[in-house]
ZAMARGU-4260 file (C-alpha; in steps of 0.2 Angstrom, whole numbers, plus 5000, padded with zeros to 4 digits):
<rodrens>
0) 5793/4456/5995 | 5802/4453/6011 | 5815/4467/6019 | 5826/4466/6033 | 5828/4475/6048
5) 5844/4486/6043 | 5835/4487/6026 | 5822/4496/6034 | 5832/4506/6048 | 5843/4512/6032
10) 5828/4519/6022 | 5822/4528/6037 | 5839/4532/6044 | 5835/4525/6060 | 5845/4513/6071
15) 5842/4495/6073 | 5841/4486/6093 | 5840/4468/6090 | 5841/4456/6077 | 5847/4468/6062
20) 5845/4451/6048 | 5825/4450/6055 | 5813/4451/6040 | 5794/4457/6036 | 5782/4456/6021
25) 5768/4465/6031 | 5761/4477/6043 | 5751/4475/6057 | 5746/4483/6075 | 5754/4482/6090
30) 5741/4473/6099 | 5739/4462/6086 | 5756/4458/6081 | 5761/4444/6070 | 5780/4436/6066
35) 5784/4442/6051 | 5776/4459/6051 | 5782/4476/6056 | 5771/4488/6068 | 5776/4504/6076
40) 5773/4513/6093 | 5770/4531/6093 | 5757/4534/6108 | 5763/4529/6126 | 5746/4522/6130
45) 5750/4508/6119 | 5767/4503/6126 | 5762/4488/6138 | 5758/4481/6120 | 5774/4481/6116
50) 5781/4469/6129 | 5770/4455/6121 | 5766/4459/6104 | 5774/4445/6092 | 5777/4455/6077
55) 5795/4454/6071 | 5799/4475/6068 | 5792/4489/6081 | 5796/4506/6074 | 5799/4518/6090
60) 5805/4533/6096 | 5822/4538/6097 | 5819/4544/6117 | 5810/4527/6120 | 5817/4517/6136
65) 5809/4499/6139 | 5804/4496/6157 | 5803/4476/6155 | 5811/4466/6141 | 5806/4467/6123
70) 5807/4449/6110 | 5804/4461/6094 | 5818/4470/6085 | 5818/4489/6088 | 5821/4504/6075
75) 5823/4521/6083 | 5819/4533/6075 | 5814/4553/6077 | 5797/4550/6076 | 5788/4532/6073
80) 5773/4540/6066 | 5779/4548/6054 | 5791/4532/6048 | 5780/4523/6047 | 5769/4535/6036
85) 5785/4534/6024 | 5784/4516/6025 | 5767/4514/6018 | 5769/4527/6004 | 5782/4517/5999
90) 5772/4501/5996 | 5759/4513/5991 | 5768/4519/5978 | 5776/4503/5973 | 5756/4497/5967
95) 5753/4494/5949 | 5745/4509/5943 | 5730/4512/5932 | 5732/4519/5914 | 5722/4523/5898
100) 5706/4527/5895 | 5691/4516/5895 | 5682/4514/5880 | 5664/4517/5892 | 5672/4534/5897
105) 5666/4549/5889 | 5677/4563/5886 | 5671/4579/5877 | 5679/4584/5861 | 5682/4601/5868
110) 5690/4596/5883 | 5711/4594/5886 | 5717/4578/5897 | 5736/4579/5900 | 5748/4563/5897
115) 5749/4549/5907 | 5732/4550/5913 | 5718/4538/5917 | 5699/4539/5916 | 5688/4524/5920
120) 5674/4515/5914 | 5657/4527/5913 | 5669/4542/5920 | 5661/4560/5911 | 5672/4573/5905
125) 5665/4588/5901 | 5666/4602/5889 | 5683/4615/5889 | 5688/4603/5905 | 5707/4604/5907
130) 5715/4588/5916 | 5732/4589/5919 | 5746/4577/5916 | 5747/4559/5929 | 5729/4561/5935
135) 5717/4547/5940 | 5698/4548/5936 | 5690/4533/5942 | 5675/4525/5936 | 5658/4536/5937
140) 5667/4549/5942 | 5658/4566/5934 | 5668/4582/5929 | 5658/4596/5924 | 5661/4609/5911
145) 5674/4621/5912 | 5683/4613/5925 | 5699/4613/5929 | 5710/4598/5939 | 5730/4600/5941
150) 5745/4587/5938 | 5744/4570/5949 | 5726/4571/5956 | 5715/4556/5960 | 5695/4558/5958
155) 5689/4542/5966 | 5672/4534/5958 | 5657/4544/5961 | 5666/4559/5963 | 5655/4574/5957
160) 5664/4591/5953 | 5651/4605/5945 | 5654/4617/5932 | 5669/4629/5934 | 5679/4623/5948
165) 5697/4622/5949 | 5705/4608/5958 | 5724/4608/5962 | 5739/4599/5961 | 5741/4580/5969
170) 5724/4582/5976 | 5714/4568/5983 | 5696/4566/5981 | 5688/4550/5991 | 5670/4542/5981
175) 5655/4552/5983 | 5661/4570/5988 | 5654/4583/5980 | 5663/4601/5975 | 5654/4614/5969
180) 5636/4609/5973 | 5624/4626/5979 | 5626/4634/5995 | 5611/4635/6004 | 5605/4651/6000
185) 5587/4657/6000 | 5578/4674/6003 | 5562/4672/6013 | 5548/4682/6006 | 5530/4680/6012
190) 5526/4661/6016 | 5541/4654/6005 | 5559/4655/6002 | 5564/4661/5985 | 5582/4654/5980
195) 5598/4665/5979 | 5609/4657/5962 | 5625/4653/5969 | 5635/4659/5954 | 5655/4656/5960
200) 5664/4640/5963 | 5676/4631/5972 | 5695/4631/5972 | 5706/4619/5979 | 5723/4622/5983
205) 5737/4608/5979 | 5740/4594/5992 | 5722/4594/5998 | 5713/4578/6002 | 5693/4577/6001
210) 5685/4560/6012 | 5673/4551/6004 | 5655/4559/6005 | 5662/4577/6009 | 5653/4592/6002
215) 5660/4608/5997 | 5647/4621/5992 | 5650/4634/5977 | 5650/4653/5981 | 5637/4664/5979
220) 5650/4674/5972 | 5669/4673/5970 | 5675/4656/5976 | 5674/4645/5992 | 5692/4643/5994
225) 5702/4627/6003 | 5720/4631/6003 | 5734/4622/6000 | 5738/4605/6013 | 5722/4605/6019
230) 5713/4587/6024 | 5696/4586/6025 | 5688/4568/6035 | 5675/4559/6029 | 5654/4569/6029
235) 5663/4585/6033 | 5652/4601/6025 | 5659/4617/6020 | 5646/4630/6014 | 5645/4645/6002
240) 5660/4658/6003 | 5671/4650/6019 | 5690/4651/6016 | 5700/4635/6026 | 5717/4640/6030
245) 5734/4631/6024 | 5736/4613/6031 | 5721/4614/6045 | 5713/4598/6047 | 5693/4592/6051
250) 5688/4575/6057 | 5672/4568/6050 | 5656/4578/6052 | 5664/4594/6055 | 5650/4610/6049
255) 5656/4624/6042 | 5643/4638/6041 | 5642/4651/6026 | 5656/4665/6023 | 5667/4659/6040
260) 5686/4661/6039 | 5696/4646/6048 | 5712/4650/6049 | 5728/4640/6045 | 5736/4626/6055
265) 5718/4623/6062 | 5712/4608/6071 | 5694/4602/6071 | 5687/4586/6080 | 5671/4575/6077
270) 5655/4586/6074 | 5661/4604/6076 | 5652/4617/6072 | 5656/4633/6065 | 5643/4649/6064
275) 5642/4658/6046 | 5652/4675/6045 | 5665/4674/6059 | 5685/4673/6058 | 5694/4659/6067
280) 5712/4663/6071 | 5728/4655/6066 | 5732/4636/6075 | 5714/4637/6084 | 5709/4617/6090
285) 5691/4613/6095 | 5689/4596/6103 | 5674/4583/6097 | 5657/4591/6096 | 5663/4611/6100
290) 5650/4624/6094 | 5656/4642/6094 | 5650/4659/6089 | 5666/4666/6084 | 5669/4678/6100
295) 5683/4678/6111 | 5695/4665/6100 | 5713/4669/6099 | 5728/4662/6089 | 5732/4643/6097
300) 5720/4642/6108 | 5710/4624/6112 | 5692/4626/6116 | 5680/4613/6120 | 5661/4610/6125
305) 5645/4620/6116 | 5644/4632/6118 | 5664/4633/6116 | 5677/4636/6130 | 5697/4637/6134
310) 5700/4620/6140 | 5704/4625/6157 | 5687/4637/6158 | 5678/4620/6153 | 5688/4610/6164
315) 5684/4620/6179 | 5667/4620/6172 | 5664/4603/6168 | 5668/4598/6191 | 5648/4607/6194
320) 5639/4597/6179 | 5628/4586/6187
</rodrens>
């Protein structure tokens, strides 16, 4: 399917410079641009690409001023990102979608499943679950008793969701996370460790997203809660009892130790770590690999290093490391 410049720039409401009749069928980047495909510049340290790139569309800025000339066709718009974002959810949602149930599948008799929905082969169901209406279970997926998943979810294959836990509305759960596993809880006595039984679950908010091989440990009591919007990056581990705040973010590896309270708006970079039984602020970045203890954080600040500093502190810091 084919769409044209001014097709395009109408959707988005952005402006066409160029050839407004230019047309695509794909996407691709800017430093690999092809005829026929649309690509976007959003970051300024790309923009020498955009002088040679051959692909036909470059989504951009509306404040963006070439400094040489520019062969590809230009749609301004507020912001490129985010366009383009719109972009692919359409194609996205244009995709043929799954439906029915798989004759492998195993649903308990007890359990609900709304309309409209889909379970794959070998997907298990279990008992008194409650699935909601649209939602996507994908082969091998498990469900466990009791629990409960809300309208337009997807459970990607090998998804595992133990007894009891509550998953939102239009959540996405990448293959091989886990929600609801044990927190790692132990009382040490003598020589050995006896085990705490981690007795609550977990609750997801709606509009959350889960990366593949993600865990999210059940509470020892009560319920280790992810609120609404937030979007968790691939081998990310959430322990017993933490809270993470509305629409905060965590790229891959992030550790999050038991009973910690993240705030909302957060932003976490490659392997962070968190300590159990602190409260992060509201809008609080840490930069790849930042450690912190909890003392001396407030609201929007950005620390970096481990232990973690303000910016500047580990700016200054960072001129004497030999």
């Amino acid at each position: 399917m084919e769409f044209s410049a001014q097709q395009i720039a109408s959707f988005l409401n952005g402006t066409v410079s160029g050839d407004p009749e230019v047309k695509v069928n794909n996407f691709s980047k800017i430093e690999a641009g092809r005829p026929g495909t649309l690509t976007f510049l959003a970051n300024p340290k790309y923009e020498h690409y955009i002088y040679t790139t051959e692909a036909s569309i470059v989504l951009v800025n509306n404040d963006f001023t070439p400094t040489a000339p520019v062969t590809a066709t230009l749609i301004l718009v507020p912001n490129a990102y985010a366009a383009l974002a719109m972009l692919l959810n359409m194609v996205e949602q244009s995709k043929v979608k799954k439906t029915g149930i798989d004759s492998s599948a195993f649903i308990s008799e007890s359990a609900t499943l709304g309309s409209d929905c889909y379970v794959g082969n070998f997907a298990f169901v279990g008992e008194k679950a409650v699935i909601g209406n649209n939602c996507k279970i994908y082969p091998y997926a498990y469900v466990g008793d009791g629990v409960t998943i809300g309208d337009n979810t997807i459970i990607y294959p090998h998804v595992t969701i133990y007894e009891g836990c509550v998953i939102g509305k239009s959540c996405i759960l990448h293959a091989g996370s886990v929600i609801g596993s044990d927190g790692f809880g132990f009382a040490p006595e003598g020589e050995k460790y006896n085990k705490i039984p981690q007795l609550g679950n977990v609750v997801l908010e709606d509009d959350v997203e889960i990366g593949a091989n993600t865990t999210i440990d059940r509470a020892v009591m009560d319920s280790t809660i992810i609120r609404r919007g937030v979007k968790l990056d691939n081998l990310v581990q959430i322990a017993h009892n933490v809270e993470v705040g509305e629409n905060t973010v965590m790229a891959a590896q992030v550790g999050i130790a038991g009973s910690a309270k993240i705030g909302s708006h957060c932003m976490f970079g490659g392997q962070v770590g968190i300590a159990g039984h602190i409260s992060i602020p509201d809008k609080v970045n840490f930069g790849a690999q930042a450690g912190t203890l909890g003392t001396g954080i407030k609201e929007g600040e950005t620390f970096l290093g481990s232990p973690a500093l303000p910016v500047k502190d580990y700016m200054r810091s960072a001129i004497i490391y030999p």
